[in-house]
C-alpha positions as CSV (number, residue, x, y, z in Angstrom):
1,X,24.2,-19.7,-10.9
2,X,21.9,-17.1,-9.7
3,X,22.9,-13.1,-10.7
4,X,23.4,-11.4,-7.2
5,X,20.9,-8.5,-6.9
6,X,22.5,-5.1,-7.6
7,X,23.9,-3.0,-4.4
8,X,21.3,0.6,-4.3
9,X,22.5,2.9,-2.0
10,X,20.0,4.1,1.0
11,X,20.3,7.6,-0.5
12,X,19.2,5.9,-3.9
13,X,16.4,4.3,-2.3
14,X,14.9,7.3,-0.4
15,X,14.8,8.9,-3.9
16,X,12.9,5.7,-5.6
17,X,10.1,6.2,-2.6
18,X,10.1,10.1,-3.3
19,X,9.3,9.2,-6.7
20,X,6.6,6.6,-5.9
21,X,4.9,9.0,-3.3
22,X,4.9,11.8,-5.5
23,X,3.2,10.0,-8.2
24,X,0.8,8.2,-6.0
25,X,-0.5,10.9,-3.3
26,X,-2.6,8.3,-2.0
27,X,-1.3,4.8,-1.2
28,X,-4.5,1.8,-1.1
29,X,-3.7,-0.9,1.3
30,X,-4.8,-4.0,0.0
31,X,-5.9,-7.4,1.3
32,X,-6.8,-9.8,-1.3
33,X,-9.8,-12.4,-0.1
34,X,-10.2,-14.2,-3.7
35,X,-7.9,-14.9,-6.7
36,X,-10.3,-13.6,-8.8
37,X,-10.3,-10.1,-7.4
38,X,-7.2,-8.6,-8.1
39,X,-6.8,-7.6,-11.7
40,X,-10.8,-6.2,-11.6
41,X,-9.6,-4.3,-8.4
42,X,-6.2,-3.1,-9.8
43,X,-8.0,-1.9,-12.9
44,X,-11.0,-0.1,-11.0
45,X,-8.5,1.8,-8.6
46,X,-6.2,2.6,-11.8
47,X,-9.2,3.8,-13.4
48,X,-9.8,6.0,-10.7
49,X,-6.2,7.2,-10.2
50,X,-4.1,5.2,-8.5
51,X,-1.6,3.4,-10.3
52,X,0.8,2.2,-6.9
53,X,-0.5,-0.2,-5.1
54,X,0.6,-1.8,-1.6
55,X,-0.8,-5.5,-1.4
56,X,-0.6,-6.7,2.1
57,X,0.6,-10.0,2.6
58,X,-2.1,-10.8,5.4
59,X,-4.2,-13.5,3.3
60,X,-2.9,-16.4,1.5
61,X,-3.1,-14.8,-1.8
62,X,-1.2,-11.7,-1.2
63,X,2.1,-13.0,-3.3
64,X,0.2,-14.2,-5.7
65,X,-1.6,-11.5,-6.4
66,X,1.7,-9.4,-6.3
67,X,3.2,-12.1,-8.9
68,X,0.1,-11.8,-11.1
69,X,0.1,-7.5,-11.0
70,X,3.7,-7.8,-12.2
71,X,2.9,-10.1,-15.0
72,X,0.0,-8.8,-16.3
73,X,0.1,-5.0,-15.4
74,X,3.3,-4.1,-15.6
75,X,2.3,-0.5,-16.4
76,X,1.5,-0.4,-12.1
77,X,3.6,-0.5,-9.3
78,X,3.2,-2.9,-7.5
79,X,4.1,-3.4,-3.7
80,X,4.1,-5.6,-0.8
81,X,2.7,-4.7,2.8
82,X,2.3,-6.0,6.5
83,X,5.8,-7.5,5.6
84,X,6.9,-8.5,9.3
85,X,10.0,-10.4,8.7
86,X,13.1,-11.3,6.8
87,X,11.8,-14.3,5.5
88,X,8.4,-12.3,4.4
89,X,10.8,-9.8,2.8
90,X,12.6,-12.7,0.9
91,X,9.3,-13.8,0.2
92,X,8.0,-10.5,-1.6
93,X,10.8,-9.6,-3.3
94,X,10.9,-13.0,-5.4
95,X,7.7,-12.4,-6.3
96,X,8.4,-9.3,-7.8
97,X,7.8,-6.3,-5.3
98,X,8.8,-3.1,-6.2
99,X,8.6,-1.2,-2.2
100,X,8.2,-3.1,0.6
101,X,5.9,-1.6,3.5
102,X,6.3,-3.2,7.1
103,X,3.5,-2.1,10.4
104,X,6.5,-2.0,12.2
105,X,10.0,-2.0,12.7
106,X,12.4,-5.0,14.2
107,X,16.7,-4.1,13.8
108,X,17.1,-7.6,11.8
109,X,14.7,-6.6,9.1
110,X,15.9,-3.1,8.7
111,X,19.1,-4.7,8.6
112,X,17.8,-7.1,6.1
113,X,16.9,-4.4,4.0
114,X,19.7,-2.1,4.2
115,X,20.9,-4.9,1.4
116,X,17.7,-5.0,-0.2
117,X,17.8,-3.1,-4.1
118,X,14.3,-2.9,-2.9
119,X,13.2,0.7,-1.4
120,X,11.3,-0.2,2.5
121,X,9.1,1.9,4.2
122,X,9.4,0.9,7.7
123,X,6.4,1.3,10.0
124,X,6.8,3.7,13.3
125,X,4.9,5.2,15.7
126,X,7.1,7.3,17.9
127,X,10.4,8.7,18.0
128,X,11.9,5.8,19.7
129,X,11.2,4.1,15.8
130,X,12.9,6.5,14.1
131,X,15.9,7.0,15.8
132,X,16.3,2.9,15.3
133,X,15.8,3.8,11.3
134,X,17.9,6.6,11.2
135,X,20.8,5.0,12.4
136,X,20.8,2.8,9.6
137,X,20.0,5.3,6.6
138,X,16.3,5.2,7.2
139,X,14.8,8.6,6.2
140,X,11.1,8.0,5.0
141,X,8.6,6.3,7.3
142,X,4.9,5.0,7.9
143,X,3.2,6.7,10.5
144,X,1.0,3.5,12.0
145,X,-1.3,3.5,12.7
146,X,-1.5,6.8,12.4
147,X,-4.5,9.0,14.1
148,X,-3.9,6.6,17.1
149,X,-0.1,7.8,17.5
150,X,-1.4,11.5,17.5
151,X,-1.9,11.9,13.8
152,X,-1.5,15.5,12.0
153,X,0.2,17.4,15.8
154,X,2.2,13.7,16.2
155,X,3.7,14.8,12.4
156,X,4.1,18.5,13.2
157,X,5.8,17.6,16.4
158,X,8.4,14.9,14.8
159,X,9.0,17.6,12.0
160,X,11.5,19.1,14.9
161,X,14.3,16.9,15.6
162,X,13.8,15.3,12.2
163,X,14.7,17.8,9.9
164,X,14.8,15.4,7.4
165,X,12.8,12.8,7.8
166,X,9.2,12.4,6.1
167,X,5.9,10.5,6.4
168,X,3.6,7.9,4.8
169,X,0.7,8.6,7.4
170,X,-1.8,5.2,7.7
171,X,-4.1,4.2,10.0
172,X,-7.2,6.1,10.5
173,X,-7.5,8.3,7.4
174,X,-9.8,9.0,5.8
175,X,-11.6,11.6,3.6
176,X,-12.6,13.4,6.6
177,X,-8.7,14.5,7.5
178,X,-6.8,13.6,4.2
179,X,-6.4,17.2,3.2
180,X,-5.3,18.5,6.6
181,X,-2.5,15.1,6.9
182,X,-0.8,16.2,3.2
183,X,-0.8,20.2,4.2
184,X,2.0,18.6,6.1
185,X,5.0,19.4,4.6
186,X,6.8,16.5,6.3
187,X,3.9,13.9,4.8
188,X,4.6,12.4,1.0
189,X,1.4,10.6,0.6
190,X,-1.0,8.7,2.5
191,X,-2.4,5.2,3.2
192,X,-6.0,4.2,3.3
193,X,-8.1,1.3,2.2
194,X,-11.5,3.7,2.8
195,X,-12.1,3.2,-1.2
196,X,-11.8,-0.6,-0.4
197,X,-14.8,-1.8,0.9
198,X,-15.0,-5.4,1.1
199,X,-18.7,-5.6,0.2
200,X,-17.6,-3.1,-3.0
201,X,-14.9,-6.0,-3.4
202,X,-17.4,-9.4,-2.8
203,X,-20.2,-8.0,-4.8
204,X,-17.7,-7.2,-8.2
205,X,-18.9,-3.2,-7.8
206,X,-15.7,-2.0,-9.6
207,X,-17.3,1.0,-10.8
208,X,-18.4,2.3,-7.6
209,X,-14.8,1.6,-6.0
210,X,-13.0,3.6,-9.3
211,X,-15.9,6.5,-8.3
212,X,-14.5,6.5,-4.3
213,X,-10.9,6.8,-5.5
214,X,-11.6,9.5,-7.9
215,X,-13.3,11.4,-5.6
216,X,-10.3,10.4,-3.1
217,X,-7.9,11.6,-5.1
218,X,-10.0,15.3,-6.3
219,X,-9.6,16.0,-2.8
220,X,-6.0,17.0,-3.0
221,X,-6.8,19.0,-6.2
């Protein structure tokens, strides 16, 4: 008999993300190509910094990888991204997600995480996506992709009828506008995968992708 997953309220929830935003400042998006990668990856970006990572789900490894962050680096926290469904949300929570990130929004997973214990961060890029959200407790967001939906005057400009509402901008950032997207005082961290490189990644250069996410993260200092 399987122990039914504890109710969290949406208020609850929205705190839980707070928390992980606040800590995190920067959130990598990660796609894992190889098995082999992603406990020399997790270490090099911890090394640099950043101890919350969102693994996408767009390879065939990206549970796995999840799984094997929760087992053997507990002290991280560990996320699942490009989640697109309810079953993909099923999917990443038995593997041990802590937040769930989607690219965009559909009513039946929104609904489907409503009863979640897990904290979601649904993907929007206008008004329109919010509005859908709020209705059902939503209050913290990702902007995506975001310098295409209008980026740092498409966050002022939402800041008005959403009072209180605020934004995980991804998309399009980069070290070139990262200061002037967290000025924002509706924005609680960002996304980027700039410190990613995948020839950093195939070639085993941890060191040089812990030196990008330091100097990432020295930016907001």
């Amino acid at each position: 008999m399987t122990t039914p997953s504890p109710i969290v309220s949406m208020a609850d929830k929205v705190a839980l993300i707070d928390s992980l935003c606040a800590k995190a400042r920067i959130l990598p998006v990660i796609t894992i190509a190889r098995e082999q990668d992603v406990l020399p990856l997790a270490d090099a970006l911890a090394a640099g910094g950043l101890t919350a990572l969102e693994v996408t789900l767009r390879s065939q490894f990206g549970l796995k990888a999840i799984q094997i962050l929760r087992e053997q680096r507990p002290e991280l926290v560990t996320g699942a991204g490009t989640v697109l469904d309810r079953h993909m949300l099923a999917a990443a929570e038995a593997a041990g997600s802590q937040f769930i990130v989607t690219p965009g929004i559909t009513r039946d997973l929104l609904e489907a995480s409503v009863d979640s214990p897990i904290p979601l961060l649904p993907g929007i890029s206008n008004a329109s996506g919010i509005m859908e959200g709020y209705g059902l407790g939503y209050r913290r967001f990702k902007l995506f992709p975001a310098e295409v939906s209008g980026g740092v005057a498409a966050i002022k400009a939402l800041g008005g009828p959403f009072g209180e509402v605020k934004f995980c901008p991804t998309g399009g950032v980069s070290p070139a506008n990262i200061k002037s997207y967290m000025a924002l005082k509706n924005v609680m961290c960002v996304g980027g995968s700039w410190m990613l490189d995948p020839e950093w990644i195939k070639n085993g250069d941890w060191a040089r992708i812990q030196e990008c996410t330091a100097e990432a993260l020295a930016l907001l200092d």
